[in-house]
C-alpha positions in Angstrom: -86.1 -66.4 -43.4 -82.2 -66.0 -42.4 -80.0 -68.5 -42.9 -78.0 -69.8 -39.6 -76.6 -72.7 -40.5 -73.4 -72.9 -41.1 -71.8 -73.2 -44.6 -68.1 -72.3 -43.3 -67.3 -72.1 -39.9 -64.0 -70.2 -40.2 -65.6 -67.5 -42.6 -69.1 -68.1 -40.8 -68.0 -67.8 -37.4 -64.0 -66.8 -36.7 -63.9 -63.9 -39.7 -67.5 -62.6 -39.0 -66.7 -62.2 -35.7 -63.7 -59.3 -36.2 -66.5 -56.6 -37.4 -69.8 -58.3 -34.9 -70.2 -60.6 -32.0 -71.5 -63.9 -33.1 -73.2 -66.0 -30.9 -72.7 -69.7 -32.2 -75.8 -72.4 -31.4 -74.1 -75.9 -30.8 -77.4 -78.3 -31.7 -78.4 -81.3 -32.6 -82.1 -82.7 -34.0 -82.4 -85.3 -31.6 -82.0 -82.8 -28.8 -84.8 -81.8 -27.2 -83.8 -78.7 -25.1 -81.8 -77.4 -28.6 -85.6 -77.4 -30.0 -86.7 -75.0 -27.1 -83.8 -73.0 -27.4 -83.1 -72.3 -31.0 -86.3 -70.8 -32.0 -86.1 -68.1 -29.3 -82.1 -67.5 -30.8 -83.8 -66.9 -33.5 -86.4 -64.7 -32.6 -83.6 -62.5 -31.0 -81.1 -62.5 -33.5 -83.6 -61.6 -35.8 -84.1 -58.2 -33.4 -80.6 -57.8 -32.5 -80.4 -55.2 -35.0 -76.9 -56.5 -36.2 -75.7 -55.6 -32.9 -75.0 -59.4 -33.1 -74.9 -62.3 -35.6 -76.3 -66.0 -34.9 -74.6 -69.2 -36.3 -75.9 -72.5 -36.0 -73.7 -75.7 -35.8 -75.4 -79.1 -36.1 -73.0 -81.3 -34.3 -73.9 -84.5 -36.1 -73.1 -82.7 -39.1 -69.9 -80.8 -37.9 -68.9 -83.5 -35.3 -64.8 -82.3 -35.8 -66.0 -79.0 -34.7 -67.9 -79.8 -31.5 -64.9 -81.8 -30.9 -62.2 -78.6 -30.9 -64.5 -76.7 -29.0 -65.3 -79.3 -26.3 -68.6 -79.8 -26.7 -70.0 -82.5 -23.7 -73.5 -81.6 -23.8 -76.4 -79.9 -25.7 -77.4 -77.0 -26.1 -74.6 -75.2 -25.5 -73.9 -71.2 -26.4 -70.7 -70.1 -27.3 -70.0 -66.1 -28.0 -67.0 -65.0 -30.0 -65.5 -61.8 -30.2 -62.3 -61.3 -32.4 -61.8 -64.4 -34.0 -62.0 -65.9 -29.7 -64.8 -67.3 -27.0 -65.5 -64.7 -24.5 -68.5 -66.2 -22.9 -71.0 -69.2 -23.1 -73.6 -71.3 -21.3 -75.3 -74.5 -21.6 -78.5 -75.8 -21.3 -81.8 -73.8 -22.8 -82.3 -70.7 -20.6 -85.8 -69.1 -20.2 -86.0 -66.1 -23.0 -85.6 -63.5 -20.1 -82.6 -65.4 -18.9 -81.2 -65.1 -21.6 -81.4 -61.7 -22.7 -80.1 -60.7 -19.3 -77.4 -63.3 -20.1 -76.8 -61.3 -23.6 -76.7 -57.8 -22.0 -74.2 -58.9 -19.6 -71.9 -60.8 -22.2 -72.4 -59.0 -25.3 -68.9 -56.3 -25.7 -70.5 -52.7 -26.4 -70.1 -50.8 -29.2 -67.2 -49.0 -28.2 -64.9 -52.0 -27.0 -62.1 -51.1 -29.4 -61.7 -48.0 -28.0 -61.6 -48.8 -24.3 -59.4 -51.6 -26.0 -57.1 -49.2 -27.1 -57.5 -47.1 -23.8 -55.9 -50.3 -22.0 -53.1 -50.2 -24.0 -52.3 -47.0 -23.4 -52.6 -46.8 -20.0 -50.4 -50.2 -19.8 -47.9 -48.2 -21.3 -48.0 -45.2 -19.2 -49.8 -42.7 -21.3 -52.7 -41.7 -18.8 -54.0 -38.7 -20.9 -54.2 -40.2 -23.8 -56.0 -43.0 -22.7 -58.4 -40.3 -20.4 -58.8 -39.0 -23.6 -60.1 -41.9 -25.3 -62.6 -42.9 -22.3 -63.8 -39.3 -22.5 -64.9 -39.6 -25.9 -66.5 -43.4 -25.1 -68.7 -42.2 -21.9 -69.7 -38.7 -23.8 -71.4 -41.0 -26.5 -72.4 -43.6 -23.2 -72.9 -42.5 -20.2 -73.2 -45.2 -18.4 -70.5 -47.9 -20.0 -69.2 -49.4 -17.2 -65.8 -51.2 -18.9 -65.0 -47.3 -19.6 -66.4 -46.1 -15.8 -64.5 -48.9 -14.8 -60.9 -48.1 -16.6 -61.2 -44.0 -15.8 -61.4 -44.9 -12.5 -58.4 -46.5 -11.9 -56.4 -43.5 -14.0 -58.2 -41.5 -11.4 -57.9 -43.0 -8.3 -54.6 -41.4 -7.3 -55.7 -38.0 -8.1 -59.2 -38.1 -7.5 -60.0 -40.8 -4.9 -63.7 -39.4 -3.8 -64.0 -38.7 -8.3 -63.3 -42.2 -9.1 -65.3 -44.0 -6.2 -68.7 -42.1 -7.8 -67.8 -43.7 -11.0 -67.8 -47.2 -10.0 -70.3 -46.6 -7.2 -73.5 -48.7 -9.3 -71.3 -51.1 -11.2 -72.1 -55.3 -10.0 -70.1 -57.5 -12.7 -68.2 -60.4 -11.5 -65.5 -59.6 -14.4 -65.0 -56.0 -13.2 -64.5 -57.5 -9.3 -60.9 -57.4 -8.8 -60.4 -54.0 -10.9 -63.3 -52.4 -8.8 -62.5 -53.8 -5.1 -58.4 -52.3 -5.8 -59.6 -48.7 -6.8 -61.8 -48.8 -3.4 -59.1 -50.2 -1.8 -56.9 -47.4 -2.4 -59.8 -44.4 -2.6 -60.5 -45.5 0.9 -56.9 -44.9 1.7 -56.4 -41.7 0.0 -59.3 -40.5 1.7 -57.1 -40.6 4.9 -54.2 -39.5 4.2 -54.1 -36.7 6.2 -56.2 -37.6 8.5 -54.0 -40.1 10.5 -56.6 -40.1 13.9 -59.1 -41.6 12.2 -56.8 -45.0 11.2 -57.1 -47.7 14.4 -54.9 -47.6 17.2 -51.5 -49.3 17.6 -48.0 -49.1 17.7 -47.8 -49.1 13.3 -50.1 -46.7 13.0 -47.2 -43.8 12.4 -46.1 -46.6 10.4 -49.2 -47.2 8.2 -50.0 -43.7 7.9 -46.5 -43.0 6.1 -47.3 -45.5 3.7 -50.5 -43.7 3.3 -48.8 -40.2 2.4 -46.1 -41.9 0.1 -49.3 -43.4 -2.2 -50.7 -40.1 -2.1 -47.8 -38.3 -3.3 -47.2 -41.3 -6.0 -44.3 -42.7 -4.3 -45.7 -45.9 -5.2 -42.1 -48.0 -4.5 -41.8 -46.0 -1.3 -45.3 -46.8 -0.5 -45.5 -50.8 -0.7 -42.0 -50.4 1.0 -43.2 -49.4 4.2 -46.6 -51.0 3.7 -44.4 -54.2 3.7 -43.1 -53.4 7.0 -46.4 -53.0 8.6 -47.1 -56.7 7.6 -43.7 -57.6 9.0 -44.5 -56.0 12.2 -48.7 -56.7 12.7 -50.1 -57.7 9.3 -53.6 -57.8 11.0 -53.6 -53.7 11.7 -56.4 -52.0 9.6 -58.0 -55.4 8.9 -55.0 -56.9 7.0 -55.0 -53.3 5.4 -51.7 -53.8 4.4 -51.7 -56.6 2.3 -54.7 -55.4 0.7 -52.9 -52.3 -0.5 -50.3 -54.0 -2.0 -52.5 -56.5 -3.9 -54.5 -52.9 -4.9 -51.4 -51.4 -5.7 -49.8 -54.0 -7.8 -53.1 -54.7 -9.5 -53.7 -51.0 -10.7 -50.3 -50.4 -12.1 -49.6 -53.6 -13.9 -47.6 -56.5 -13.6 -45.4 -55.2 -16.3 -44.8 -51.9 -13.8 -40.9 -51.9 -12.1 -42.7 -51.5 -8.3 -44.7 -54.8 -9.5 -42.0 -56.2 -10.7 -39.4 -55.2 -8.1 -41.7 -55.4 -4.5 -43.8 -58.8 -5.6 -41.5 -61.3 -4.5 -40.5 -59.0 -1.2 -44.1 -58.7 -0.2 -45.0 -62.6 -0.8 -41.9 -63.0 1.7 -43.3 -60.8 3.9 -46.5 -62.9 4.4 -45.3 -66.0 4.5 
């Protein structure tokens, strides 16, 4: 029978958890819910394959560790990653709640090099980071944290390329990331094709803004976009001010035009 309990939390829980997820079990004996839940933690840690490690922490017995993680009620599920919490619940989910609830929260296998993909692309080396996602979605197909990041490197080249990649990809965490590459796909798409944008008197105005994106004049870009708030922020369905957001969100807030246009386009709507 493994052993789940914990002996040493730091070496247990925060060291183990640099080389596999582990999914720590706040508990207590008196609990009743804890009795439901632990047995079926069990059951699937014991078929996780070490794809992932359980730990268990009786709170009566640990009470100084339940009270740095802020434990309030019982059961509750903590997952760490890297030494850090990257998801939990509370409360004793059904068995097939839960291992919906561990496919969506568990990192995959290749997280350090779509980790390492981020950093790249945060620093301007696009290739490189391509490069690295390439390799990740040859071994997994259908990894969506890579889909997800090759999409925005995309996106400017490649509008119609990187809307197929994200086309069948529903997590929360990926929202924002998503909804800015369709944002400025959808955009792209246009861009020389200035009769199909609505009527009115920024059209010329929006469509300009349009072309500078697609040429990667992205200062030049939110520059004019900015004026088309100025001058009728509701054209396109506040088209404008989504762009920017999608703009500033793809390139980083460490990025100059981030950096430089923020404050100006705040101003602008407001």
């Amino acid at each position: 029978m493994p052993q789940y309990d914990i002996r040493d939390f730091n070496k247990d829980v925060i060291e183990r958890s640099h080389s596999i997820p582990v999914l720590v079990d706040f508990w207590a004996d008196w609990c009743g819910p804890c009795k439901i839940l632990g047995p079926v933690l069990e059951r699937l840690a014991a078929q996780a394959d070490e794809t992932w490690a359980l730990a268990k922490v009786d709170t009566e017995k640990h009470s100084e560790i339940a009270m740095q993680y802020r434990i309030q009620s019982i059961p509750h599920v903590k997952l760490f990653v890297d030494g850090a919490v990257i998801n939990e619940f509370t409360g004793a989910l059904p068995e097939h709640q839960l291992k919906r609830w561990l496919e969506s929260a568990l990192p995959g296998k290749h997280r350090k090099q779509i980790g390492d993909a981020s950093d790249l692309l945060a620093r301007g080396e696009s290739d490189a980071a391509r490069m690295l996602l390439d390799q990740v979605l040859a071994a997994e197909p259908g990894n969506i944290d890579a889909l997800a990041l090759l999409a925005r490197i995309i996106v400017f080249t490649d509008p119609a390329g990187a809307l197929a990649r994200i086309q069948n990809i529903d997590e929360p965490r990926l929202s924002d990331s998503i909804e800015a590459v369709k944002t400025i796909a959808r955009l792209l798409l246009v861009a020389n094709r200035e009769a199909e944008l609505p009527e009115g008197d920024v059209r010329p105005l929006y469509h300009s803004a349009i072309q500078r994106l697609s040429s990667g004049d992205f200062d030049g870009a939110v520059s004019l976009f900015i004026d088309v708030i100025r001058r009728n922020r509701s054209y396109d369905e506040d088209g404008s001010r989504k762009a920017c957001i999608a703009i500033f969100r793809l390139l980083g807030d460490d990025h100059p035009v981030t950096q430089q246009r923020r404050r100006e386009f705040t101003s602008a709507l407001y």
